[in-house]
C-alpha positions in Angstrom: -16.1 -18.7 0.2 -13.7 -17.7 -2.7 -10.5 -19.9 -3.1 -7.0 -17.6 -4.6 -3.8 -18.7 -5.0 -0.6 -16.3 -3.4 2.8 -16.6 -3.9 5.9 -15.4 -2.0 8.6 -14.7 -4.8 12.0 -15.8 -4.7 12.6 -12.1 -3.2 10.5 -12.7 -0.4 11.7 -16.2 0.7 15.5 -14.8 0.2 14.4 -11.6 2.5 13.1 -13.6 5.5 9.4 -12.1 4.9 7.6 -15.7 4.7 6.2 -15.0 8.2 5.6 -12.3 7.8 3.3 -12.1 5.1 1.6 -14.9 6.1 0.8 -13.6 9.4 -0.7 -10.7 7.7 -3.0 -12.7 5.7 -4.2 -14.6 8.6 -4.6 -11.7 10.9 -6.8 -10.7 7.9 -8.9 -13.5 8.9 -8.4 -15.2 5.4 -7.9 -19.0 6.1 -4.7 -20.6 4.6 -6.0 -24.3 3.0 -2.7 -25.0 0.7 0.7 -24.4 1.5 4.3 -25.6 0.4 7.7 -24.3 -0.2 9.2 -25.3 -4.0 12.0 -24.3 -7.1 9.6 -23.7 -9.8 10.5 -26.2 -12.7 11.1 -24.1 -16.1 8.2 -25.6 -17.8 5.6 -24.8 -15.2 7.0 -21.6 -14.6 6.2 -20.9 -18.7 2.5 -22.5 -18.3 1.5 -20.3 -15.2 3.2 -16.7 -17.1 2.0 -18.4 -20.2 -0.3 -15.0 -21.2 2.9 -12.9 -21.1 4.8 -15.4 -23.8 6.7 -13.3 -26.7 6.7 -10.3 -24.8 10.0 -8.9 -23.8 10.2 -9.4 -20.3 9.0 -13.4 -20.2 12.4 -14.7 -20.2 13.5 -12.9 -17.7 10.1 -13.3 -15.4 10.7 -17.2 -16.2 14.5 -17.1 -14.9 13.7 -15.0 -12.1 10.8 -17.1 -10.8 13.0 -20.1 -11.0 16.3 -19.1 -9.9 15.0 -19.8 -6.0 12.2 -21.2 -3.8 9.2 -19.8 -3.3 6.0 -20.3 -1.1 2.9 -21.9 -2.9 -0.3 -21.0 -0.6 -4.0 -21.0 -1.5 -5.8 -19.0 1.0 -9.9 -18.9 1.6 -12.4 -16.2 2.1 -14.7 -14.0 1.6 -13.9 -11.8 -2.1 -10.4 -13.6 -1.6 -9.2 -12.7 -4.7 -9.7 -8.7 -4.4 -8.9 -8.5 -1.0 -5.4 -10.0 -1.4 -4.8 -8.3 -4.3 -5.6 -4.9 -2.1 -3.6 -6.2 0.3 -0.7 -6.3 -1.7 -0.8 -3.1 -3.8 0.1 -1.9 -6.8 2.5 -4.0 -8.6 4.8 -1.7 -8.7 6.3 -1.1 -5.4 6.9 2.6 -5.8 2.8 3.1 -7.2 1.6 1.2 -3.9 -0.6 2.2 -1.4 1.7 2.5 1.9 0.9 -0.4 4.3 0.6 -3.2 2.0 2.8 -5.5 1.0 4.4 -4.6 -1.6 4.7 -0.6 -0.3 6.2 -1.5 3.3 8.9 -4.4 1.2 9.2 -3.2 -1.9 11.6 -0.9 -4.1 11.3 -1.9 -7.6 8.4 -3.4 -9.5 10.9 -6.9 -10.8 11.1 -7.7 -7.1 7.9 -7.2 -5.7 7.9 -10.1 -2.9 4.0 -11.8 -3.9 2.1 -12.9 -6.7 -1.5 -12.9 -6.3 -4.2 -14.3 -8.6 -6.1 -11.3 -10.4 -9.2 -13.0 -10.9 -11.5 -15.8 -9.6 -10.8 -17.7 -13.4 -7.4 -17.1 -13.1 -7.2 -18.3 -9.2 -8.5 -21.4 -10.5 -6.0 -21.9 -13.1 -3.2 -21.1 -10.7 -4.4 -23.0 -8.0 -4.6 -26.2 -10.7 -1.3 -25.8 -11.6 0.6 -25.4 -8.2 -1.5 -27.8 -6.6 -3.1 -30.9 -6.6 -6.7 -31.5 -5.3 -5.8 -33.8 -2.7 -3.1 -31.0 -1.6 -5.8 -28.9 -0.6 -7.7 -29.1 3.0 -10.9 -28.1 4.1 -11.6 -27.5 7.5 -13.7 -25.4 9.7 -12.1 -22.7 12.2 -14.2 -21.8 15.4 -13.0 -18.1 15.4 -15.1 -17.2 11.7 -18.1 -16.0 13.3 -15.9 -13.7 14.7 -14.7 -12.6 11.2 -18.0 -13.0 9.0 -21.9 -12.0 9.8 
């Protein structure tokens, strides 16, 4: 099974949509194995944007990201990475396919409620950086031969 790394923006926490979302990822029948709620320090915040640095809009993704809490998860599944990455649609808000995440809560593409790896190597890197191996639990759930042949 793949491993990704998610993560409710500070627009998401503020909004009241941490159930939310979560519940939809689990109804998915992906299997949450991290999860925490934290401020993102400044210097971590520049490490995990760190391929967007000189660009115009790094600042302000930096200050954003930090200016409240926001949930940490690592969820487990089956293509993980693509299939949370469909589930949350474009990243722009407006360009998203109605019913996920980003469509139904969305309105503009600097508050788009979730982060989502974009690749298995880049899930690994995230997941490295929010979390630390111990952090992480692996356990078996009756109910996934239910979900997967």
């Amino acid at each position: 099974m793949e491993r990704t790394y998610l993560m409710i923006k500070p627009d998401g926490v503020q909004r009241g949509l941490i159930g939310e979302i979560i519940s939809r990822i689990e109804r998915k029948g992906l299997k949450l194995v991290g999860l925490k709620m934290l401020t993102i320090p400044r210097e971590v915040a520049e490490k995990h944007y760190g391929e967007h640095a000189g660009k115009p809009f790094f600042q302000p993704l930096v200050d954003y990201i930090t200016s409240g809490p926001v949930v940490a998860m690592v969820v487990e599944g089956k293509d993980a990475v693509s299939t949370t990455r469909e589930m949350m649609g474009a990243t722009n808000p407006l360009k998203a396919a109605p019913g996920t995440i980003r469509a139904t809560y969305g309105m503009d593409v600097g508050r788009n409620i979730i982060h989502g790896s974009d690749s298995p190597a880049s899930a690994g890197r995230e997941i490295d950086i929010f979390f630390l191996p111990g952090e992480l639990v692996d356990y078996g759930r009756d109910f996934d031969r239910w979900i997967y042949e």
